[in-house]
C-alpha positions, 0 to 999 in steps of 0.5 A: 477506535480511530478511523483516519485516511493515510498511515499512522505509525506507532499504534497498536494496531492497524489495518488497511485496505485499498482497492483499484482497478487492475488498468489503473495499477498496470498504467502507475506500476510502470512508473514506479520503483521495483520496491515499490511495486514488490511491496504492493505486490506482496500484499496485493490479492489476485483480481477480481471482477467488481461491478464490471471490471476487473479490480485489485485490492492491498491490505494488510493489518499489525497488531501490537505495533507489529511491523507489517513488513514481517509478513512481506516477501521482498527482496528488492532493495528499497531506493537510496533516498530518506522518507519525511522523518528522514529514515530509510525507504520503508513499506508504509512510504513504498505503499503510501507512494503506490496509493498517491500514484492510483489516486492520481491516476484515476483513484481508487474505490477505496481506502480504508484504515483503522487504527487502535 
């Protein structure tokens, strides 16, 4: 098993989970793209209260290099603009552009993926 810190495309498997406080998601979501913020949005569980505050926790997991964006429901169209590899706006680039603005923002309680 390899533990890394990012996303990782073309494995077997992967999962992630991302937890941030509920202040820290509604300061960076209003400066985010609607795609962005439906695609966080649909793998985002309901706050809860960690320590004292409230917290909001992403994750998601694919297994024998399924695509994790199946299990979304978006119907936002993603920005008309290409990722690094010069593909269309995907989910991994949406959410890896959500956890740059939490990080930035005053971080995250954690970021974890695991892939296979």
């Amino acid at each position: 098993m390899k533990v890394r810190i990012g996303f990782v495309s073309n494995s077997s498997s992967s999962s992630f989970v991302l937890i941030a406080s509920l202040e820290n998601w509604k300061a960076v979501k209003k400066d985010l793209h609607p795609y962005y913020i439906a695609v966080a949005e649909s793998i985002m569980g309901k706050p809860k209260e960690f320590l004292g505050q409230l917290v909001v926790a992403f994750g998601t997991y694919s297994n024998q290099g399924g695509d994790w964006s199946e299990e979304m429901d978006v119907d936002v169209e993603p920005p008309d603009e290409k990722d690094r590899w010069g593909d269309q706006i995907g989910p991994s680039t949406a959410f890896e552009a959500v956890t740059k603005a939490l990080e930035a923002n005053g971080g995250v309680f954690t970021h974890y993926q695991d892939v296979g």
